[in-house]
C-alpha positions as CSV (number, residue, x, y, z in Angstrom):
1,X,-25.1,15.7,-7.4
2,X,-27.7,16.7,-4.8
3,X,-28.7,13.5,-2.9
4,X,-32.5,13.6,-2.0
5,X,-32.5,11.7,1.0
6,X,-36.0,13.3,2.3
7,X,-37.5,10.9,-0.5
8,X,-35.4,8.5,0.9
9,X,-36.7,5.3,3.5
10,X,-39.5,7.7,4.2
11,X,-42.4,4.9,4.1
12,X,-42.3,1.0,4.5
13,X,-43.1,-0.2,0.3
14,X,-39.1,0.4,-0.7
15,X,-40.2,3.1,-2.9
16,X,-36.5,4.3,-4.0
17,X,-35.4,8.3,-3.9
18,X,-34.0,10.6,-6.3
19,X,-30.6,8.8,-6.3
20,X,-32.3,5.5,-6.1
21,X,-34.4,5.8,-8.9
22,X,-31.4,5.8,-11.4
23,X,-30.6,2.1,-10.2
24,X,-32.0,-0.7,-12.3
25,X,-35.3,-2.0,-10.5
26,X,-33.9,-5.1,-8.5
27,X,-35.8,-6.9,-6.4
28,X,-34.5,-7.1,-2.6
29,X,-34.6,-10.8,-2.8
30,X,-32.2,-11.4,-5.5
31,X,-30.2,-8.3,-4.7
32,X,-28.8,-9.8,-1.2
33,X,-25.9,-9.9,-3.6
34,X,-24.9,-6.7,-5.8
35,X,-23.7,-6.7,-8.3
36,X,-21.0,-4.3,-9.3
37,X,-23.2,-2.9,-12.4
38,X,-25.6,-0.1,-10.3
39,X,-25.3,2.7,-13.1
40,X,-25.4,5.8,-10.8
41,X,-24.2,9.1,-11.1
42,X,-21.2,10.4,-8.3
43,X,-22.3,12.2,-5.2
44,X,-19.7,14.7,-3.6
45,X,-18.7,13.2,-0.3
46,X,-18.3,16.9,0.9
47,X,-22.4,18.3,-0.6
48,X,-23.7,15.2,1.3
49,X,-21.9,16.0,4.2
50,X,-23.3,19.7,4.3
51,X,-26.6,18.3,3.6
52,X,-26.5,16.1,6.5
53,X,-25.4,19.3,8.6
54,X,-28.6,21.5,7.2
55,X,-31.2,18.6,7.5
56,X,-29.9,18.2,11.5
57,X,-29.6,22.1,12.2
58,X,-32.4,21.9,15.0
59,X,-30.7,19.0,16.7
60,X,-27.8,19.5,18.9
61,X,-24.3,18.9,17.4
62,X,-23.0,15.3,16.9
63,X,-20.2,13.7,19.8
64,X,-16.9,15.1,18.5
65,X,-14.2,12.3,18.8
66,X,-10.7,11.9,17.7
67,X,-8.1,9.6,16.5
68,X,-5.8,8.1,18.8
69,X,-2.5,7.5,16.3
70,X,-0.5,4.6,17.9
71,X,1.8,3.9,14.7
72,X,3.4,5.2,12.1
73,X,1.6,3.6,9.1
74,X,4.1,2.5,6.3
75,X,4.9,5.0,4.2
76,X,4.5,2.5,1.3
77,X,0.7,2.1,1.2
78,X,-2.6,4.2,2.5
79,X,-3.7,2.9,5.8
80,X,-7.1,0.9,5.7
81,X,-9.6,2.6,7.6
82,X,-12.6,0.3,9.2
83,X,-15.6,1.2,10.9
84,X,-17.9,-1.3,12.5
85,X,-21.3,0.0,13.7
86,X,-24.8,-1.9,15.2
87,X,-26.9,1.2,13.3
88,X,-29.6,0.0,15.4
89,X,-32.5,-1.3,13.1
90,X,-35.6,1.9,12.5
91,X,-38.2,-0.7,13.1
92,X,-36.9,-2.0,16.4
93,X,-35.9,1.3,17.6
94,X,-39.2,2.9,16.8
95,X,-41.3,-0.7,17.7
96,X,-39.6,-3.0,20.3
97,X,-36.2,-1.8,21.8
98,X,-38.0,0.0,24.6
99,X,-35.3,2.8,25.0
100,X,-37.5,4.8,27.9
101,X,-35.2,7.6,28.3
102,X,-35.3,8.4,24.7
103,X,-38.1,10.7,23.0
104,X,-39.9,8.9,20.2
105,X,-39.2,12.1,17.8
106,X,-35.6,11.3,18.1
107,X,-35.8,8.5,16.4
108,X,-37.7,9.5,13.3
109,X,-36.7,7.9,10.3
110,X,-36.1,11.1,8.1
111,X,-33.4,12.5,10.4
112,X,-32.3,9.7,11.9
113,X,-30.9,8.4,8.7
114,X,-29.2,12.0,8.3
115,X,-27.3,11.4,11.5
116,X,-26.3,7.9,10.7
117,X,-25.2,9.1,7.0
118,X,-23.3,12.0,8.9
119,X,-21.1,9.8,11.1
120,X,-20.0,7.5,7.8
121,X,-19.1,10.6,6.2
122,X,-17.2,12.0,9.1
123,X,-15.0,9.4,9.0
124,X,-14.9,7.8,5.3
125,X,-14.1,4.8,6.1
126,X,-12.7,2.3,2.9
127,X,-14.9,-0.4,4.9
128,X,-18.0,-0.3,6.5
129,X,-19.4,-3.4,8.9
130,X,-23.0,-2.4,9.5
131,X,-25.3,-4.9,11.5
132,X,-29.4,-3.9,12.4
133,X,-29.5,-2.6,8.4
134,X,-33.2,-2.7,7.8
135,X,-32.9,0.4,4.9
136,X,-30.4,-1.4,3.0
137,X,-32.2,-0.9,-0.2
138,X,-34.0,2.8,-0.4
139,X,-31.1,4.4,1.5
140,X,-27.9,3.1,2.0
141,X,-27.2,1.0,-1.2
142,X,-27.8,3.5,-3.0
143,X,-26.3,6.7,-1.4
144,X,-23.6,4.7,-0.6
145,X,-22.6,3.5,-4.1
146,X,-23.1,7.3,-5.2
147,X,-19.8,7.8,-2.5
148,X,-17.5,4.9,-4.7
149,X,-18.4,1.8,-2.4
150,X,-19.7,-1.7,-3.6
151,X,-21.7,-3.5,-1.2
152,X,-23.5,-6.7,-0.2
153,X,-26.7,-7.4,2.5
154,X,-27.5,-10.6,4.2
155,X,-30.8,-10.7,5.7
156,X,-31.4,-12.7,9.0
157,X,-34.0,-15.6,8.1
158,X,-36.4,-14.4,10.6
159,X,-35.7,-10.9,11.4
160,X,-37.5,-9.2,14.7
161,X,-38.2,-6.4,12.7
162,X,-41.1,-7.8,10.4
163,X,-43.2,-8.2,13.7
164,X,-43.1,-4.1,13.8
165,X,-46.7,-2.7,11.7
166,X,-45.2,-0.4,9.0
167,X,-41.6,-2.2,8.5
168,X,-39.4,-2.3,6.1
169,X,-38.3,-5.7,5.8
170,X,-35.9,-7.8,7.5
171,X,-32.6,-6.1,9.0
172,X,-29.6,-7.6,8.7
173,X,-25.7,-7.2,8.3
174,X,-24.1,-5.1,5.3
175,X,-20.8,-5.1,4.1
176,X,-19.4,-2.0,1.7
177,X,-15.5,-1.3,0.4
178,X,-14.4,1.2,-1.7
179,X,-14.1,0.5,-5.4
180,X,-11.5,2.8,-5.7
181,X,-9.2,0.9,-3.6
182,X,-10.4,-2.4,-3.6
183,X,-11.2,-5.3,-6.1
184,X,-13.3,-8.1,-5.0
185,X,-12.3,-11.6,-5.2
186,X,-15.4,-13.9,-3.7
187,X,-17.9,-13.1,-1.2
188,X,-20.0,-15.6,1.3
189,X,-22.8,-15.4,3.3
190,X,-23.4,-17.3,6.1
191,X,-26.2,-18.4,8.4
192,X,-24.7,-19.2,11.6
193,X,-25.2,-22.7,13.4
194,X,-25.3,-23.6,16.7
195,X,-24.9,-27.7,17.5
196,X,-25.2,-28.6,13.8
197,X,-28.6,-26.2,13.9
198,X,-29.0,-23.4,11.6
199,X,-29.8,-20.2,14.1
200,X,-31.6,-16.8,12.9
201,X,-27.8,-14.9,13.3
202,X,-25.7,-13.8,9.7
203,X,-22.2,-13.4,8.7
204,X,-20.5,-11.8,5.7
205,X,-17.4,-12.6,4.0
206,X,-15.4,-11.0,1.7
207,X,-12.3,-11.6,0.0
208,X,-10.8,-8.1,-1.4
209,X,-7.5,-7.4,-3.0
210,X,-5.7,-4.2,-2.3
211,X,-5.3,-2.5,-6.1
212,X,-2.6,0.0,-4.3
213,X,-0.4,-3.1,-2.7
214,X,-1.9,-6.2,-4.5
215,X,-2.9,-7.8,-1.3
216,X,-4.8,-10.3,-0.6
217,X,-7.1,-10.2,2.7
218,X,-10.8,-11.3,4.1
219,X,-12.9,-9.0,5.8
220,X,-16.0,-10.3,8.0
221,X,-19.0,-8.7,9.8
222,X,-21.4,-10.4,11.7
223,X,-24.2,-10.0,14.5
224,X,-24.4,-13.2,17.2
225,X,-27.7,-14.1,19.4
226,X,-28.4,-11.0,21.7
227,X,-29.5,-11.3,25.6
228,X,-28.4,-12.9,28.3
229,X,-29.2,-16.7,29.2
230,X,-27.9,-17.2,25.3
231,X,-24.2,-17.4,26.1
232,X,-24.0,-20.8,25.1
233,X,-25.3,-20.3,21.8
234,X,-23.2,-17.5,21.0
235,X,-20.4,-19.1,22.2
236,X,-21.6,-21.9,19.3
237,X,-22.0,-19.6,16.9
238,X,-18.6,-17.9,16.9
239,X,-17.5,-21.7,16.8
240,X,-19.2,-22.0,13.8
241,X,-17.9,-18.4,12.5
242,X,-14.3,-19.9,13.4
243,X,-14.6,-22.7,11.8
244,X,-16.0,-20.8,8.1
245,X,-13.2,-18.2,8.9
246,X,-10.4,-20.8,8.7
247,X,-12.2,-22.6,5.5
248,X,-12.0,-19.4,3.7
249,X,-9.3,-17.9,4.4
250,X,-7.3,-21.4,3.5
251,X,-8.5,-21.5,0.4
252,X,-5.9,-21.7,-1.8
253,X,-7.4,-19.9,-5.0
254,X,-5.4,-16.7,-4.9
255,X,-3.3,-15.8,-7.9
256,X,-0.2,-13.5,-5.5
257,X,2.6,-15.8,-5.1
258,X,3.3,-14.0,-1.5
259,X,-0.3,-14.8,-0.5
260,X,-0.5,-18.5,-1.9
261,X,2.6,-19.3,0.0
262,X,1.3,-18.2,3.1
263,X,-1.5,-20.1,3.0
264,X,0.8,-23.3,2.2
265,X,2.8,-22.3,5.7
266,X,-0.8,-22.6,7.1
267,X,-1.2,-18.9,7.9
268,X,-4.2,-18.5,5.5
269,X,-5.0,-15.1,4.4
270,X,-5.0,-11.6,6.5
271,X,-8.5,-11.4,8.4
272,X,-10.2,-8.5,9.9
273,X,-13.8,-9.5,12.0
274,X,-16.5,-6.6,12.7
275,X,-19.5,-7.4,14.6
276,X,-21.8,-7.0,17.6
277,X,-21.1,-10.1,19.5
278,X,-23.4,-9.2,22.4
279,X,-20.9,-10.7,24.6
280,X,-18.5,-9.1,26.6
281,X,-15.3,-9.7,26.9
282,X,-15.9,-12.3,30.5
283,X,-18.0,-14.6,27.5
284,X,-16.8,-17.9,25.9
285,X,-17.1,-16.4,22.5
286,X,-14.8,-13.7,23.5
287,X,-12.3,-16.1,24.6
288,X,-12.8,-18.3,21.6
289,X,-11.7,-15.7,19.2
290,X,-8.8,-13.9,21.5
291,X,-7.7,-17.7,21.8
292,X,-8.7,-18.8,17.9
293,X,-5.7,-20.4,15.6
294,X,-6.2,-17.4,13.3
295,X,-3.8,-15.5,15.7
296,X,-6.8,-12.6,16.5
297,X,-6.4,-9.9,18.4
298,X,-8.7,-7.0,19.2
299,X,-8.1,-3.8,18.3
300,X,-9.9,-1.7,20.7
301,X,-7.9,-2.9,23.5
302,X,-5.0,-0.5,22.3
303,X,-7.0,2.2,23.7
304,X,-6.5,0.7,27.2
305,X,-2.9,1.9,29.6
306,X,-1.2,-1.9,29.3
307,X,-3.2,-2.7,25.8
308,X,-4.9,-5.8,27.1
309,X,-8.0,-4.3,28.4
310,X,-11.1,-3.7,26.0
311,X,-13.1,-0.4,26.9
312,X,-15.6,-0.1,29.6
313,X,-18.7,0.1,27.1
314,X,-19.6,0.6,23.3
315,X,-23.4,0.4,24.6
316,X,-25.1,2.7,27.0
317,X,-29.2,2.5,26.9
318,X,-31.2,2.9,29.4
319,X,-34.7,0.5,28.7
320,X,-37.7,0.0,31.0
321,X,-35.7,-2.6,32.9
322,X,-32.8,-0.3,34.2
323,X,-29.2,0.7,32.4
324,X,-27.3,-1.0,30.7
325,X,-23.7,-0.1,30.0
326,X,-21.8,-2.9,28.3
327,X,-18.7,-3.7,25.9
328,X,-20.2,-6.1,23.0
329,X,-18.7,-4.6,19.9
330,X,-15.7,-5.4,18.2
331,X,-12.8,-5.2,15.7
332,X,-10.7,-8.3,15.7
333,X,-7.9,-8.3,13.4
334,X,-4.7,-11.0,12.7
335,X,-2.1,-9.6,14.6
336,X,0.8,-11.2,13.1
337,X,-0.5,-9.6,9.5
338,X,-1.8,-6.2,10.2
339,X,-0.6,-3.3,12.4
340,X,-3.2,-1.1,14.4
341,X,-2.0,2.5,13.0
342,X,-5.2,4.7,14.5
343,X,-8.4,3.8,16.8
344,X,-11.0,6.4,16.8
345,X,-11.8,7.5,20.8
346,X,-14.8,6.8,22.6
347,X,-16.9,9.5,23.8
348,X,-17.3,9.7,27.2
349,X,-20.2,9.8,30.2
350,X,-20.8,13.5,29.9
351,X,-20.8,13.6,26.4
352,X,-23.2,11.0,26.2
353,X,-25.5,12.9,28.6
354,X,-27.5,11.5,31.0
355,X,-30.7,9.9,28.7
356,X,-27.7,7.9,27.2
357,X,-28.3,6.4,23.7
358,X,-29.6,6.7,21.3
359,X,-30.6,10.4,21.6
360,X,-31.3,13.6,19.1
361,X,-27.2,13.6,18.8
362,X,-26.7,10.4,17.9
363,X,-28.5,7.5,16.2
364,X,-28.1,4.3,17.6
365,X,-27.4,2.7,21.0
366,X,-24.1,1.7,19.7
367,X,-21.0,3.5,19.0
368,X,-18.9,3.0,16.2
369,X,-15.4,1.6,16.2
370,X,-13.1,3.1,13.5
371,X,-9.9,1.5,13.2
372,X,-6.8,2.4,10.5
373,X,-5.0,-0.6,9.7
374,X,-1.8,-1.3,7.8
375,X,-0.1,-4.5,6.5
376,X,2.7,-6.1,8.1
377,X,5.6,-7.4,5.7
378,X,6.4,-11.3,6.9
379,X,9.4,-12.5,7.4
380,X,9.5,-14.5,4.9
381,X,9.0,-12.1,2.3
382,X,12.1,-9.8,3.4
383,X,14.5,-12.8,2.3
């Protein structure tokens, strides 16, 4: 099936595409969470692809990076491949950000989208962490569940973006899984609090069992409190994050005897947290989750020599009041439960050119983070 996108997000009143158009008409506010009942016929993965390739054909050709393997993944189960990405909201790019080095026509919604749509694509990942999502419902829900994945949006209370004329709506954090691969068991959205205050920051949180191994995990995506002179209050949030984490992944509703009795030995379920935490890696909230009892660990650091070092930046913008190159993105995963098979490179100075990001190759001022994943057998189950 030929996906329209050109009809696509192309206006601010949510009018759906082609594709969309074959969904049943739910409103955004009751959709935040979807249902796995979106009638919809199958895109090819592969036609999209092209079609992203032919609608960028005048722009220059998207960062090529590559995977840096650093296990072998069991040969028991397919590898779960993550991607966590600050899209970089249309209205705030177009209406607030300020990004001086970066020409107004590059940011233009019906391309822009292509390019986004292209890296997803590229790397087909079985989960997707998306934070700044202000086209959730007239682009990616829809294309998206076309491609096999079931999805769910959580809105910030008072998103930046409705102060932009012409918006289109509230951005916020997504979450999408394959269907094919994974079954979900119970989702939660949270409003992050700071000092027993509710704050204007989201999280998601999904419980998902692996149909190839039966496995039981939780996968998380948030975005904390951006700008400095806010580190105490993202370092409260993640608190508060924490604290949710450990709550759900306790919970002792799972039917797999392996996963019940690891949350009776207090381990609690697998966990793997995407987000743009706006912190780097000097912050409290850094050192709250490197430090957490859910035994977290960071995944990008594996691209570093000694594997303790997070990379030198997965921002680069340059805005009216100078450049600004920091590392506030990340993949955090439980060590003790997962192995890191695969991290996807970064791309580096020169091939981020000297405007920096975003740009007419590539979409937002954030890079992605792809990460391949594979479970670890306990000890306790070898016996």
């Amino acid at each position: 099936m030929a996906v329209d996108l050109y009809q696509m997000g192309s206006g601010s009143s949510r009018l759906f595409g082609t594709l969309a158009q074959t969904l049943s008409s739910t409103s955004p506010a009751q959709a935040h969470l979807d249902p796995d009942d979106y009638e919809c016929e199958p895109a090819d993965p592969e036609l999209l692809l092209r079609e992203c390739g032919e609608a960028l054909r005048n722009r220059p050709a998207r960062l090529q990076r590559s995977f840096i393997s650093l296990r072998e993944h069991t040969k028991h189960a397919q590898p779960i491949r993550v991607m966590q990405w600050n899209i970089l909201a249309q209205a705030l790019g177009e209406g607030k950000d300020g990004f001086v080095r970066c020409p107004l026509e590059a940011l233009n919604w019906a391309e822009r989208k292509y390019l986004i749509l292209e890296e997803i694509l590229t790397y087909r990942p079985d989960i997707l962490c998306l934070q700044e999502v202000d086209h959730y419902f007239d682009t990616f829900q829809p294309v998206l569940s076309s491609l096999g994945y079931q999805s769910s949006f959580c809105p910030k209370p008072w998103s930046p973006c409705l102060d932009v004329e012409n918006n289109n709506g509230p951005d916020g954090c997504a979450l999408f899984f394959s269907r094919e691969r994974f079954l979900l068991v119970s989702i939660t959205h949270l409003r992050l609090s700071a000092m027993m205050l509710k704050t204007n920051q989201v999280a998601i949180v999904v419980t998902l069992r692996c149909r190839e191994t039966g496995r039981l995990f939780c996968i998380a995506v948030t975005h904390l409190k951006a700008r400095s002179g806010w580190e105490g209050l993202r370092s409260a949030q993640g608190s508060n994050l924490l604290q949710n984490l450990h709550r759900i992944t306790m919970q002792s509703t799972v039917a797999e005897d392996q996963d019940a009795a690891a949350v009776l030995e207090g381990q609690g379920l697998p966990l793997i947290v995407c987000g743009d935490f706006n912190a780097e890696p000097s912050e409290d909230v850094y050192q709250r989750f490197a430090s957490s009892p859910l035994g977290l660990d960071s995944a990008y650091k594996w691209l570093s020599s000694d594997g303790q070092s997070e990379p030198p930046y997965t921002s680069w913008k340059i805005r009216p009041s100078g450049e600004s190159c920091h590392t506030l993105d990340y993949v955090w995963y439980s060590h003790d439960r997962f192995g890191v098979d695969a991290v996807l490179e970064l791309p580096n100075e020169d091939q981020i050119g000297p405007d920096r990001l975003p740009s007419f190759h590539y979409p937002s001022d954030h890079l992605s983070l792809v990460c391949d994943f594979s479970f670890l057998e306990q000890p306790h189950r070898l016996l």
